[in-house]
N, C-alpha and C positions, 0 to 999 in steps of 0.2 A: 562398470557404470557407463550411460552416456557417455559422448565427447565430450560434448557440451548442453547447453540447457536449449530450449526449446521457445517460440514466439509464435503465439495464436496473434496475428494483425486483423483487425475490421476496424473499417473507415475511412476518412479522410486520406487522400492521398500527400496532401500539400496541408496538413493540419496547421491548426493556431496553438493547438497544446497536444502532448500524447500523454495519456493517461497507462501508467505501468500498474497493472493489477499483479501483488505479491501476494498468492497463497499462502493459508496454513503449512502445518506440517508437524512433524514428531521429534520430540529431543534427543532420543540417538537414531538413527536408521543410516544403514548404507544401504536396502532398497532402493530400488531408483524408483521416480516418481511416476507415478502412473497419470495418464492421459483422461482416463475417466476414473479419474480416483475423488473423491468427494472434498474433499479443501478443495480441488483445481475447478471442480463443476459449481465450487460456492464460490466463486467470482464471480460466474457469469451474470448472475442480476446488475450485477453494479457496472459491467461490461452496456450491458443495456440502458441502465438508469443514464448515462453520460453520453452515450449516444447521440449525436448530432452532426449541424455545420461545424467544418473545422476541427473536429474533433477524432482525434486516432486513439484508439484503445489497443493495447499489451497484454495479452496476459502471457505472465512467465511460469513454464515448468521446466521447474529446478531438475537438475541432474541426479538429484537424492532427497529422498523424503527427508532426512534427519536433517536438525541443526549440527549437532555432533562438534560438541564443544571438545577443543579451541579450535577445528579447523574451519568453523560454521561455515561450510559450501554455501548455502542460501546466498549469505552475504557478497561472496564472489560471484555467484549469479545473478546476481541484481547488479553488481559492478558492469559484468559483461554486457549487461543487458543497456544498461547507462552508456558505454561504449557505442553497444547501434545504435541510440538513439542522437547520437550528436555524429554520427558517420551517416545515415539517411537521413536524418534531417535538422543539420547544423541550425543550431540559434533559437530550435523550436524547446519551449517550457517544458519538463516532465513532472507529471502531477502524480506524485506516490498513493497508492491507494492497497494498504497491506491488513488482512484479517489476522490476528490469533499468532501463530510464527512469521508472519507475512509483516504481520504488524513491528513485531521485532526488526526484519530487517532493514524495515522502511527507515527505522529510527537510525539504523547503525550506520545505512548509506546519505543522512538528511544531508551530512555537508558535499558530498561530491558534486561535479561542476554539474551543472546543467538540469538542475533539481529546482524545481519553480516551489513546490508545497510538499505537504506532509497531511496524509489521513490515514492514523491508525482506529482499528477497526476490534476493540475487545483483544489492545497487544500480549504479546505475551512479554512482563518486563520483569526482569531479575535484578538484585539492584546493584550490581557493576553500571548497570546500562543508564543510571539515572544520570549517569557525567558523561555523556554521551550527547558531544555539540550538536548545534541545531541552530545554524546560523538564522541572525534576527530579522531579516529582510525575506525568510522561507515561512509564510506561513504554515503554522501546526494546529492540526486540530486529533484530539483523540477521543472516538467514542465508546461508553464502554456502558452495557444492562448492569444493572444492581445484582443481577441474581443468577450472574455468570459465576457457574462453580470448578470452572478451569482455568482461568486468568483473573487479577486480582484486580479488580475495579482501584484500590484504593492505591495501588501504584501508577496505577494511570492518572491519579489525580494529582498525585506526589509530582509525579514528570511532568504535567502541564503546569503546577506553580512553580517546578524549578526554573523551569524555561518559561515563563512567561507566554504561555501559550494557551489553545482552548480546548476544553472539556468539554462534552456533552454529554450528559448522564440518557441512558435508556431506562425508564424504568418497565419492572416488567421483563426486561429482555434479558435471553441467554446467551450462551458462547455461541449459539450457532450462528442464530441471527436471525429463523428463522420466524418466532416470533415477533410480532413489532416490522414483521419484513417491508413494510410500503415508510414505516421510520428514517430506517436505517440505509436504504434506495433513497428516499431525499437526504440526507445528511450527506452524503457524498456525491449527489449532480448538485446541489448548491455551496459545495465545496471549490467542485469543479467548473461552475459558473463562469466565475466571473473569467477566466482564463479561456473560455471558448467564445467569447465577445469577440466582434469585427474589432480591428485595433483601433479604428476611430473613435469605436464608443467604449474601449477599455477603461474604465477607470481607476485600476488599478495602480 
């Protein structure tokens, strides 16, 4: 496998927030992940939808396709990934933004340092993971289509009442996403909004 995982950068050089785009992926694989592999290329809208002043986009390819329980590499790639981003650029927000297994990891890494939000994207959630903290000052948002028939809408909903957090239902919309896609594009640049404001007019 890889060494290590991999960082697509555009934007911002001197960002107000970076937004870490976490792929899909598959429950076992030691495959390594592919570069044009179709989770990694289903970022990229949301890569664009956030797109602005001030604003640095991530996207991470993981070292291995699999989550591949218990040693879930994803989750250690998104650590590392957490790592450069408070080593390039100390004190700046990172705005999680994870699809499907993406979604999974966003949630497992919500407490580490330097994690401004949380947007899972139709997660993948098992229920170990509903006791899975999510400090209260991180906002969470999870959105999930009704009529996604590879991730469970109704644990997504489970995990937003446990934590006090927010839901947005798609209706209509599947795992991919790419139904409803101009949706599901706003649901995370006005996610990611308010975090690419000048800090004058932050109101957060």
């Amino acid at each position: 496998m890889s060494s290590e995982p991999h960082l697509s950068v555009r934007g911002a050089a001197d960002p107000r927030v970076l937004v870490l785009l976490l792929p899909g992926g598959d429950a076992d694989s030691t495959a390594g992940a592919r570069r044009y592999g179709v989770a990694y290329l289903r970022m990229l809208p949301f890569g664009r939808a956030v797109a602005g002043p001030g604003v640095t986009v991530w996207r991470l390819r993981y070292r291995l396709r699999g989550w591949n329980e218990p040693r879930r590499h994803p989750v250690a790639d998104a650590r590392w990934a957490l790592a450069e981003a408070a080593r390039r650029h100390p004190g700046v927000p990172v705005v999680l933004v994870g699809h499907s297994m993406g979604g999974r990891v966003a949630l497992h890494v919500a407490a580490e340092p330097g994690v401004g939000g949380i947007c899972a994207l139709a997660p993948w959630i098992e229920p170990p993971d509903q006791d899975l903290p999510v400090p209260a000052d991180r906002p969470l948002l999870i959105a999930h289509g009704d009529r996604d028939r590879i991730t469970d809408p109704a644990a997504s909903r489970r995990f937003t009442a446990a934590h006090g957090a927010r839901f947005v239902p798609v209706p209509g919309g599947g795992h991919t996403m790419l139904r409803h896609w101009r949706t599901w594009n706003r649901i995370v640049r006005e996610f990611v909004n308010p975090w690419s404001r000048p800090r004058s007019a932050d109101r957060r």
